[in-house]
N, C-alpha and C positions, 0 to 999 in steps of 0.2 A: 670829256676825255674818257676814252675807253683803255682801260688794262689786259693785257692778256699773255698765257705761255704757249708757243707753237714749240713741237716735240720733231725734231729730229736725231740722225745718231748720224756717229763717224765709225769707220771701218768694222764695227763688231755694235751689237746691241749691248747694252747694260748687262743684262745677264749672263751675259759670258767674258764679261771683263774681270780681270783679277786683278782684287784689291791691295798683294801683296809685288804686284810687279807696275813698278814704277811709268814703264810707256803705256800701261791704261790708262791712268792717269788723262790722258787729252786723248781718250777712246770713250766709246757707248754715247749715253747721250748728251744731245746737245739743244739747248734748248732757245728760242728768241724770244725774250721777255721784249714785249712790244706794248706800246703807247699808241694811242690813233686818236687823232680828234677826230669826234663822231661828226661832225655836221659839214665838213670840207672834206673829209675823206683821209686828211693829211695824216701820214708817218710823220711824228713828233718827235720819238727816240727808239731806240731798240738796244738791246743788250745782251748777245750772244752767249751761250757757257751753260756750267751747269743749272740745275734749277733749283734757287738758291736764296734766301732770305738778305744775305746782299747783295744777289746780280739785280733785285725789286730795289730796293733801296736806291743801286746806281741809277737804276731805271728814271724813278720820280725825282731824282735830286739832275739828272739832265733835262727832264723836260722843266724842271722850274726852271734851271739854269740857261735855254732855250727860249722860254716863256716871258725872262727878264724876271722872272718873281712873282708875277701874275698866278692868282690862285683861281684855276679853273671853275667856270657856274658849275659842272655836277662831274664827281668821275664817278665810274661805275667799274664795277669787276667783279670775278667768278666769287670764290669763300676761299680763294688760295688766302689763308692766314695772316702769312707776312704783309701781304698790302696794307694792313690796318695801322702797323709799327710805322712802316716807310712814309705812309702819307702825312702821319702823324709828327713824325722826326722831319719832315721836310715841309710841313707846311705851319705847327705847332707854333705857339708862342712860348718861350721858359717863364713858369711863375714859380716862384717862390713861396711855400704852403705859411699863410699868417700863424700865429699863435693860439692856440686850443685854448689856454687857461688851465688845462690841464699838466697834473704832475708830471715830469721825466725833461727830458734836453728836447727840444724842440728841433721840429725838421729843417732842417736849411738846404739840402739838396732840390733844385730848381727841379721840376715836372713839367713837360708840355702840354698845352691844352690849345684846342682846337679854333681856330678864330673865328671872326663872324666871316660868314659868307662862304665858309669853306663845306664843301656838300657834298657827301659821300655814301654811295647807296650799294649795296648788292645783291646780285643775284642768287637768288634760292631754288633748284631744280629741287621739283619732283618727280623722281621714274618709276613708274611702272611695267615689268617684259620689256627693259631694257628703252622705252621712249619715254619723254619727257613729257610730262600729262598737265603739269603746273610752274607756273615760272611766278616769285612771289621775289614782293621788294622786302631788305631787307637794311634798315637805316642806320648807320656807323655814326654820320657826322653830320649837324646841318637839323633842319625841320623838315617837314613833310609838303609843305606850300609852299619852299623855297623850290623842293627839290621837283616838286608837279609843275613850276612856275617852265624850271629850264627841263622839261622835259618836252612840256609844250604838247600834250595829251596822248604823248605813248608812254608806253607800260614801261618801265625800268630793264634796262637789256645790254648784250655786249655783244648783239649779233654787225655790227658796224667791224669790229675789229676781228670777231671771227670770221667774216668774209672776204676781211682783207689777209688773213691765213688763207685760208682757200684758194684766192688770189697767187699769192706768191707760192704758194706749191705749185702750181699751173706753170709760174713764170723758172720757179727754177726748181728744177729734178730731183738734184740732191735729197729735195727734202719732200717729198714723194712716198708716201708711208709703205707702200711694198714695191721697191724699183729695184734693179740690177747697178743703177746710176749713182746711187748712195757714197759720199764722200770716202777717201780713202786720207786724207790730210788737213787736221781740228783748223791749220790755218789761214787753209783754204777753204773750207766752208766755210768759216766765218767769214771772210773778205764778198767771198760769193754773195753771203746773205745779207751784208752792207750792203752791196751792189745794186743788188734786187728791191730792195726798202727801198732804199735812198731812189733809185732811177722814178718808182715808179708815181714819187711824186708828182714829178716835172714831166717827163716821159710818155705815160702811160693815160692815153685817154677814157676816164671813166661813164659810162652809158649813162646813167644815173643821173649823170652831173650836168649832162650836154645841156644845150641853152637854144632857144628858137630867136633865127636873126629875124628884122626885120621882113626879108622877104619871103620867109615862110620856111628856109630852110634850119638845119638843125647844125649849130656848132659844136665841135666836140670838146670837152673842157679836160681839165687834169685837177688833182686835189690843190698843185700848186696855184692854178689859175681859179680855183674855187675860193682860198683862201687869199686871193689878193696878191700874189708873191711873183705872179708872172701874169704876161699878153697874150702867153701863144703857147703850143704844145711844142716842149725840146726834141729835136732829135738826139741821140746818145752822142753822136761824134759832140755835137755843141755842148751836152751834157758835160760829157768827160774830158775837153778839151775848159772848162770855164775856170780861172783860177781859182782853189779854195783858198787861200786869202785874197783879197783885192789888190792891185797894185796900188803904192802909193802915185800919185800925178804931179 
């Protein structure tokens, strides 16, 4: 699972928003804390809003909640800070600190610690004139031969989810880092930018991912048909026509 923050804004940039007038407030930026599992392609969660040491939190505690509980073989992300807390509080066990031996009241406040198989690595740019000259792992949680195990002999990276940024700015304008097109209403870009995640699961057929049929020619796949979740590539009307709860029968 890959982590990451894509940067857009609503009617005005951050720097000319005022902190003292209330309707900025859901003005300037806006940002998609997004989840990607790397190896299907798939949009797992995303979390619209400012960028923010709880919208990461909301982030991880919906893809477990998604996942059923399931603690992913390896995530990976930038050195945005807060991921270290979030993955932590959402995947952590509570222990209870034993007894020192030592004088004074002993700790009783429960601290999480990381369980087994839980594997956390990130990335370390190095720039030089503005390019990136060295990209180095750097290990949160987990071992080093767990973490090469599911890497499966590429170098530790977030370029899976930062493509799929690139991706979705292609698919929707709004978020278009110099456009004329740029939102004018917080909650309508956000709905936009659910729209666009979420479709391009099911929806959007990925090159990458195509598959050779038997006769030689090339099937086009989607993240949801990479992951098992579907047969066939959706059209949007089937898409947006499919009920989100099931009916009871």
């Amino acid at each position: 699972m890959q982590l990451d923050e894509k940067w857009s804004f609503v009617q005005k940039k951050e720097k000319h928003c005022d902190p003292d007038n209330p309707a900025d407030a859901r003005r300037g930026d806006n940002w998609d804390h997004v989840a990607v599992d790397a190896e299907h392609r798939l949009v797992l969660a995303t979390v619209p809003g400012k960028r923010s040491a709880e919208h990461v939190q909301e982030l991880v505690d919906d893809v477990k909640r998604r996942m059923g509980g399931r603690v992913p073989r390896l995530i990976t992300t930038d050195e945005y800070a807060p991921y270290k807390q979030a993955v932590l509080n959402a995947y952590g066990t509570p222990v209870v600190p034993g007894r020192t031996g030592k004088p004074g009241r002993p700790a009783t406040k429960a601290k999480r610690v990381p369980p087994p198989g839980l594997n956390f690595a990130t990335v370390h740019k190095t720039r030089s004139m503005g390019r990136v000259v060295n990209v180095a792992l750097v290990i949160v949680f987990g071992v080093a031969s767990a973490i090469a195990a599911a890497l499966g002999g590429f170098t530790v990276n977030t370029s899976r989810v930062e493509r799929q940024n690139g991706t979705d700015r292609n698919r929707n304008a709004r978020k278009v880092r110099k456009t004329c097109c740029f939102s004018k209403d917080w909650d309508v870009h956000e709905a936009v930018g659910y729209f666009t995640l979420y479709s391009y699961n099911f929806c959007w057929p990925v090159r990458t991912l195509r598959a050779r049929r038997p006769d030689g020619r090339w099937c086009p796949r989607t993240p949801a048909m990479s992951a098992g979740l579907s047969d066939h590539v959706w059209t949007l009307d089937e898409w947006l026509s499919w009920p989100a709860v099931p009916r009871a029968t």
